[in-house]
Structure formats: C-alpha cells, structure tokens
C-alpha positions, 0 to 999 in steps of 0.5 A: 500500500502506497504511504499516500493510501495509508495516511489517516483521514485528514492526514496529509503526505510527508514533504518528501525533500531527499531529491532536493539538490542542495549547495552548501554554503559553508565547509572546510576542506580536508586532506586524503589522509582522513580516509582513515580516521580514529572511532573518536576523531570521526566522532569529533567531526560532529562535535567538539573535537579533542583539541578544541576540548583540549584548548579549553581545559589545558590552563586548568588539567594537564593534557593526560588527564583529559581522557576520561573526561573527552571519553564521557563528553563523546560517549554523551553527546547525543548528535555524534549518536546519531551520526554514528547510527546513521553512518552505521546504517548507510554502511549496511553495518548491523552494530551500534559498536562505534570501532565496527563503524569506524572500520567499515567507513575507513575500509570503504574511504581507503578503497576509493575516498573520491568514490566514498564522497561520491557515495556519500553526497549522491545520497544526500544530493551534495552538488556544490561547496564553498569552501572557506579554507580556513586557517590550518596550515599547510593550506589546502587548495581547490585542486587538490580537494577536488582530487577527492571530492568529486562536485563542484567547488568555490572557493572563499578567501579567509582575508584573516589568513593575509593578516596572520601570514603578513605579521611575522615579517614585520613589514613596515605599514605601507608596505603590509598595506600593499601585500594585503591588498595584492592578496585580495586582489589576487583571490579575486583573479583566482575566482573566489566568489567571497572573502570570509572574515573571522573578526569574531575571533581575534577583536570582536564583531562591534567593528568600528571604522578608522582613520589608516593614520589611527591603524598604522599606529596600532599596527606598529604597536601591534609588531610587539605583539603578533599573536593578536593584532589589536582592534583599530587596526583589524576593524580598518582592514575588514573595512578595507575588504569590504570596499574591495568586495563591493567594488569586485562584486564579490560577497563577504561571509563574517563569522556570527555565532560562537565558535571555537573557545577563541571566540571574543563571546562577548562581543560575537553576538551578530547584532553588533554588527548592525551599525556596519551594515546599516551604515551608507558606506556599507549598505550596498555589500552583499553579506553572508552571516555565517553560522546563523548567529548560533545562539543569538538566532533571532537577532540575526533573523530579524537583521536580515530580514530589516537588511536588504543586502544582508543574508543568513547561513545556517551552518554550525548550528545545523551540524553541531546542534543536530537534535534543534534543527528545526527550532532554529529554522522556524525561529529564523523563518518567523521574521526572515524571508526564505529566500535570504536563507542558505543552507550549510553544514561546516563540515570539515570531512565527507561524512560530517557534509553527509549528515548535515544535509540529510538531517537539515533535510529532515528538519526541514521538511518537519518546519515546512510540514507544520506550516502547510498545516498552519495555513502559512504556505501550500505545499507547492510553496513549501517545495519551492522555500525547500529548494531555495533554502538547500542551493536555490538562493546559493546559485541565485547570490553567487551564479553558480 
C-alpha cells in the first residue's frame, strides 16, 4: 500500500525533500589522509573535537588527564549518536559498536575516498561547496580537494589568513598595506566568489571604522605583539575588504555565532554588527552571516530580514546542534524571508557534509510540514522555500 493510501483521514503526505539538490554554503576542506580516521576523531567531526576540548581545559588539567573526561563528553553527546547510527546504517553495518563503524567507513574511504564522497553526497544530493579554507596550515587548495571530492567547488578567501601570514615579517605599514591588498586582489583573479572574515575571533564583531593614520599606529604597536593584532587596526582592514568586495562584486561571509573557545563571546553576538551594515558606506555589500548567529538566532533573523543586502547561513548550528534543527529554522523563518536563507553544514570531512544535509533535510521538511498545516504556505510553496533554502538562493547570490 502506497504511504499516500495509508495516511489517516485528514492526514496529509510527508514533504518528501531527499531529491532536493542542495549547495552548501559553508565547509572546510580536508586532506586524503582522513580516509582513515580514529572511532573518536570521526566522532569529533560532529562535535567538539579533542583539541578544541583540549584548548579549553589545558590552563586548568594537564593534557593526560583529559581522557576520561573527552571519553564521557563523546560517549554523551547525543548528535555524534546519531551520526554514528546513521553512518552505521548507510554502511549496511548491523552494530551500534562505534570501532565496527569506524572500520567499515575507513575500509570503504581507503578503497576509493573520491568514490566514498561520491557515495556519500549522491545520497544526500551534495552538488556544490564553498569552501572557506580556513586557517590550518599547510593550506589546502581547490585542486587538490577536488582530487577527492568529486562536485563542484568555490572557493572563499579567509582575508584573516593575509593578516596572520603578513605579521611575522614585520613589514613596515605601507608596505603590509600593499601585500594585503595584492592578496585580495589576487583571490579575486583566482575566482573566489567571497572573502570570509573571522573578526569574531581575534577583536570582536562591534567593528568600528578608522582613520589608516589611527591603524598604522596600532599596527606598529601591534609588531610587539603578533599573536593578536589589536582592534583599530583589524576593524580598518575588514573595512578595507569590504570596499574591495563591493567594488569586485564579490560577497563577504563574517563569522556570527560562537565558535571555537577563541571566540571574543562577548562581543560575537551578530547584532553588533548592525551599525556596519546599516551604515551608507556599507549598505550596498552583499553579506553572508555565517553560522546563523548560533545562539543569538533571532537577532540575526530579524537583521536580515530589516537588511536588504544582508543574508543568513545556517551552518554550525545545523551540524553541531543536530537534535534543534528545526527550532532554529522556524525561529529564523518567523521574521526572515526564505529566500535570504542558505543552507550549510561546516563540515570539515565527507561524512560530517553527509549528515548535515540529510538531517537539515529532515528538519526541514518537519518546519515546512507544520506550516502547510498552519495555513502559512501550500505545499507547492513549501517545495519551492525547500529548494531555495538547500542551493536555490546559493546559485541565485553567487551564479553558480
């Protein structure tokens, strides 16, 4: 009996979106030799990995003494179960045993890691990332990502990572200056489609506009001290790309939510960022906040929804939060048009893009399933916010 003839009187027919293609807007790239890969380092592709966990307590625990702790924390975080389970199933493995998982993935990576993915993101319909390139070091390129992921790839310029590799030299000002802007410049003419800022993490989002007069001071003090540049002279420098962005046409991705224990929390909420945004130097670049402004979901709905050229990516919180998914839609739904809504997982290896998307996907079609019964949408319409949400609106901003 078909599922349309077996529903109760009254009872519509789930939303069905597994065939929905999907862009995801937000991952990090890996290297080949994640084809093989730990029960615990799999586990922390889902979850605060061991050396996040570490950076956290290593001023309080000596690093030995962790390991009961990081056992427990993986054992009992309910969306690294899930994933185990469901990886579990999709590799035909009848054991919720996390070794027995983990082997038969890593035999299967290990045979074929570009075939692997492609099984992977077949099933979840994965046909296009954006990949940030993050800040490990040695840098990952597209080329040599692509040798293992067989789907399109974009590539998003992390101008944190110009800064960090321009401060150990010491350059003087209007030399850094010029080094800088060749760097966006040459991410430009290497066809990125975004420059992604991670301000969040080293001075905070409640940027402020400078005179370069009061940035190369700072910059000079900050030569003492290159850990960390100070404020003025990062909040003049993403100022900086973001001329440059408006001006080439290209977006801005900024990191707006928590993060790793790095973050500047206090001042990571995205509704700091309003001032910039709002402000007419500003108001016409084409911005991405990134992360879905994880915990604070509202503020970043509702400034999207008020910004015209102001987006939102729901990653992070759609991968580490698996178990609220839809919570945080519907929250953002509330206020935000769909379609300023994108999909992302922040994924960081094949099987962490896998399940973002399929549990996104369910979330989704759950959020969408209550509406239609709400009177707030028709199914079509439901199809259609589906579509755009999981790569329509990512083609449409970038032409893709």
């Amino acid at each position: 009996m078909s599922l349309a003839h077996s529903l109760y009187p009254g009872q519509q027919e789930m939303i069905d979106l597994s065939d929905i293609a999907v862009v995801d807007n937000h991952v990090h790239p890996w290297r080949p030799a994640t084809q093989h890969l730990t029960p615990d380092q799999l586990a922390g592709a889902v979850a605060f990995s061991d050396e996040v966990i570490i950076s956290v307590r290593q001023p309080f625990l000596p690093v030995d003494e962790l390991e009961p702790d990081l056992h427990l924390f993986r054992r009992t975080t309910l969306g690294v179960q899930y994933f185990l389970s469901e990886l579990g199933r999709f590799l035909g493995v009848h054991d919720d045993d996390w070794a027995t998982i983990t082997d038969a993935r890593n035999a299967a990576a290990t045979a074929d890691y570009r075939g692997w993915t492609g099984r992977l993101f077949d099933d979840a319909k994965i046909e296009t990332l954006l990949v940030d390139e993050g800040g490990a070091l040695p840098r990952i390129t597209l080329d040599e990502l692509g040798a293992i992921a067989p789907v399109e790839l974009r590539r998003v310029a992390r101008s944190d990572n110009f800064i960090r590799d321009l401060l150990p030299e010491r350059p003087p000002w209007t030399t850094f200056l010029a080094r800088y802007d060749n760097a966006l410049e040459d991410a430009v003419a290497d066809g990125a489609i975004a420059f992604k800022s991670v301000i969040a993490y080293r001075t905070g989002l409640d940027i402020q506009p400078v005179s370069e007069d009061v940035a190369r001071q700072n910059y000079e003090a900050t030569l003492l001290e290159t850990e960390s540049a100070q404020k003025p002279f990062r909040d003049f420098l993403l100022c900086r790309t973001m001329d440059l962005a408006r001006e080439r046409g290209l977006w801005l991705h900024i990191h707006a939510a928590v993060g790793d224990p790095d973050i500047v929390y206090h001042r990571a909420n995205p509704a700091q960022l309003y001032p910039l945004l709002h402000s007419e130097r500003f108001r016409r670049n084409k911005v991405v906040l990134v992360h879905g402004g994880w915990p604070w979901v509202g503020e970043a709905a509702a400034m999207v929804a008020i910004l015209p050229n102001v987006y939102l990516d729901l990653s992070e919180g759609a991968l580490f939060g698996m178990p609220n998914v839809g919570q945080r839609i519907r929250e953002v739904l509330e206020v935000c048009p769909y379609a300023k809504v994108l999909y992302g997982a922040d994924g960081s290896i094949p099987e962490a893009l896998w399940i973002g998307a399929r549990r996104f996907k369910s979330a989704l079609s759950g959020v969408l399933q209550d509406l239609v019964g709400q009177g707030f949408c028709s199914r079509p319409e439901a199809y259609s916010a589906a579509g755009a949400i999981l790569g329509g609106n990512a083609r449409r901003l970038y032409r893709l």
